[in-house]
C-alpha positions in Angstrom: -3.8 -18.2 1.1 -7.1 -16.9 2.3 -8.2 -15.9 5.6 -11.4 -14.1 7.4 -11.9 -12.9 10.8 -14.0 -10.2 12.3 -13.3 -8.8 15.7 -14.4 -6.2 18.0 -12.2 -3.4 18.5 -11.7 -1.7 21.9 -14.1 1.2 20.8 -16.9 -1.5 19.9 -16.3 -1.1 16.3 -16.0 -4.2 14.1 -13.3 -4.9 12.2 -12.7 -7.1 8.9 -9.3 -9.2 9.1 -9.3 -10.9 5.6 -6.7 -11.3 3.1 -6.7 -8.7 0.0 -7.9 -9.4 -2.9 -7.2 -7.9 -6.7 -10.2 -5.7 -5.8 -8.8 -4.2 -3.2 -5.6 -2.9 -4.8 -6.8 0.7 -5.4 -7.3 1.0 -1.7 -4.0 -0.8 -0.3 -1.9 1.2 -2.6 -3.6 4.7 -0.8 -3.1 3.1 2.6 0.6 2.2 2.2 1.0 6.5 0.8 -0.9 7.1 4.2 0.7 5.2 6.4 4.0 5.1 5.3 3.9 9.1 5.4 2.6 8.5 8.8 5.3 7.4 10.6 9.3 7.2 10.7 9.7 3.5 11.9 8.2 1.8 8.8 10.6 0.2 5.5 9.7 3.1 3.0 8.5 6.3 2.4 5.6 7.2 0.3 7.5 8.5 -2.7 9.3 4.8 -3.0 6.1 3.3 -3.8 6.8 2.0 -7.4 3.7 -1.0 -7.8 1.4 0.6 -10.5 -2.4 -0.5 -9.8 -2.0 -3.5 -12.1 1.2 -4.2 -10.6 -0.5 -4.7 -7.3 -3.3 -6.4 -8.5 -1.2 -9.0 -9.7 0.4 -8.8 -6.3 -2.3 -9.6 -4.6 -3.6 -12.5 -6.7 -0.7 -14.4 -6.1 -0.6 -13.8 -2.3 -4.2 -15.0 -2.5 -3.2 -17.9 -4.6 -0.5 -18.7 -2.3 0.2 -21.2 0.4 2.7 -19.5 2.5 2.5 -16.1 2.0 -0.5 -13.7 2.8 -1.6 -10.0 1.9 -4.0 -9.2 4.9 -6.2 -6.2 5.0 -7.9 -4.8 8.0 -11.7 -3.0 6.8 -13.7 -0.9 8.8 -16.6 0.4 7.5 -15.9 -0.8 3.8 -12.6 1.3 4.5 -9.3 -0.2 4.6 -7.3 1.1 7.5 -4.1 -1.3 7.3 -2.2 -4.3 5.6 0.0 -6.8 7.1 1.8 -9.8 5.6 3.8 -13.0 5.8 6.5 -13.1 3.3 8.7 -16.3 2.7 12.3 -15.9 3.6 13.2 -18.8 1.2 12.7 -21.7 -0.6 16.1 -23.4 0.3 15.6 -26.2 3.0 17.8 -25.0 5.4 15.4 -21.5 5.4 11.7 -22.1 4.2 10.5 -22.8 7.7 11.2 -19.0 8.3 8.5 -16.4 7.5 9.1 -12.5 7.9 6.2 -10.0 9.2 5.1 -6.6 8.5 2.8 -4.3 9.3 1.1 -0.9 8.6 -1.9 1.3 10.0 -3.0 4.3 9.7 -2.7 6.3 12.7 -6.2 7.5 13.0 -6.8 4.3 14.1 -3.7 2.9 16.1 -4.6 2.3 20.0 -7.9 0.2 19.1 -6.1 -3.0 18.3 -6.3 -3.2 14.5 -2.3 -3.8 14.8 -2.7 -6.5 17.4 -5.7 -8.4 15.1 -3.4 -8.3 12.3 -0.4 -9.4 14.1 -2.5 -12.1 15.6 -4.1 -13.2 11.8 0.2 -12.8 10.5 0.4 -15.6 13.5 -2.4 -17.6 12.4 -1.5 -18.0 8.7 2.4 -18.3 9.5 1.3 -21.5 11.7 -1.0 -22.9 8.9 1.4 -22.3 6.2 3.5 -24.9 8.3 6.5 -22.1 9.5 8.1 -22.7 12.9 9.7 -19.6 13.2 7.9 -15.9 12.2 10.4 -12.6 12.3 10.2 -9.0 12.1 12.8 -5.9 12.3 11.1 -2.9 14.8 12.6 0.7 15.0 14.3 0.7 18.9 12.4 3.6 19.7 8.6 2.4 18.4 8.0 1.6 21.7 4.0 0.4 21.0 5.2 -2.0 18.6 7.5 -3.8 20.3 5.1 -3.7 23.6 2.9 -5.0 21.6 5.4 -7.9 19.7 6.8 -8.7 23.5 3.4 -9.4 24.8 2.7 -12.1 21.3 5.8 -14.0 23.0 8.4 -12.4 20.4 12.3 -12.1 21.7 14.9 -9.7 20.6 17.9 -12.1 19.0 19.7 -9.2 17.8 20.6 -5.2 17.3 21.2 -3.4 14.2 22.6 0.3 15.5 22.7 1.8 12.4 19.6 -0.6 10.5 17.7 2.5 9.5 18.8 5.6 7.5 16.2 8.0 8.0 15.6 11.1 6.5 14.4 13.0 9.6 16.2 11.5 12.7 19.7 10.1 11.0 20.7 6.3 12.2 17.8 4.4 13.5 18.4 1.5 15.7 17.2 -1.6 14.5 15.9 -4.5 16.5 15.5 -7.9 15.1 12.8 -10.1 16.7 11.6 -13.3 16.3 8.5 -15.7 17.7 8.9 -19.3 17.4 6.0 -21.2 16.4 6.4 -25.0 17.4 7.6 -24.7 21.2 
């Protein structure tokens, strides 16, 4: 799946939505180590990232070549400054109208709207990749994101209390979300 957008951050900056490419793989490998050393509420932790470079380059390449999943980048300046993606949840009938989301930036640059663009884009391609129904799990206490997931139209349909094991703050709470796409 392929997909291009430039916006116009809050700071006047301009910003590349597009999806990644096999090029890019040096760089989104170095952004997931930054950002997911950023922050406690993503997945993973920097040290769990096993793709080698050619690993993700192959990655890549078939998210491009897709037509229901996506690999999106956010550039500034020729930099990459975060990914997000739709991922299938299946292929069985009773599940492939479900997508799930996620979403990483590096914090230098959160508060502009780089998460909202790509949030927005994750939107855009779950709709033309024909899913009705897009979902995400957000830590309880990352209060931006889900401000910013409750505003998109996105409801809570469940709690996970123990979802999360972290390895600084113990049991996370876990929040399951979900935004339907055909109402």
């Amino acid at each position: 799946m392929e997909y291009y957008k430039t916006i116009v951050l809050r700071d006047g900056r301009t910003c590349i939505v597009r999806n990644g490419t096999e090029d890019d793989a040096s760089a989104v490998l170095d952004n997931f180590i930054l950002t997911h050393g950023q922050t406690d509420f993503l997945l993973t932790y920097p040290d769990e990232m096993s793709f080698t470079l050619e690993r993700e380059r192959e990655y890549l390449r078939k998210k491009t070549d897709s037509d229901r999943e996506i690999e999106l980048v956010a550039e500034i300046e020729g930099k990459i400054i975060g990914t997000a993606g739709i991922d299938a949840l299946g292929c069985a009938e009773k599940t492939r109208h479900r997508a799930s989301f996620g979403i990483s930036v590096d914090k230098a640059y959160w508060g502009f709207g780089t998460g909202r663009a790509l949030a927005f884009a994750c939107v855009e391609c779950a709709k033309a990749a024909g899913y009705t129904q897009i979902e995400l799990d957000v830590v309880a206490k990352n209060e931006c994101a889900l401000a910013l997931y409750e505003s998109m139209g996105f409801v809570e349909y469940g709690r996970n209390p123990r979802g999360f094991l972290s390895r600084i703050s113990g049991m996370q709470e876990v929040i399951l979300m979900r935004l339907e796409l055909d109402s």
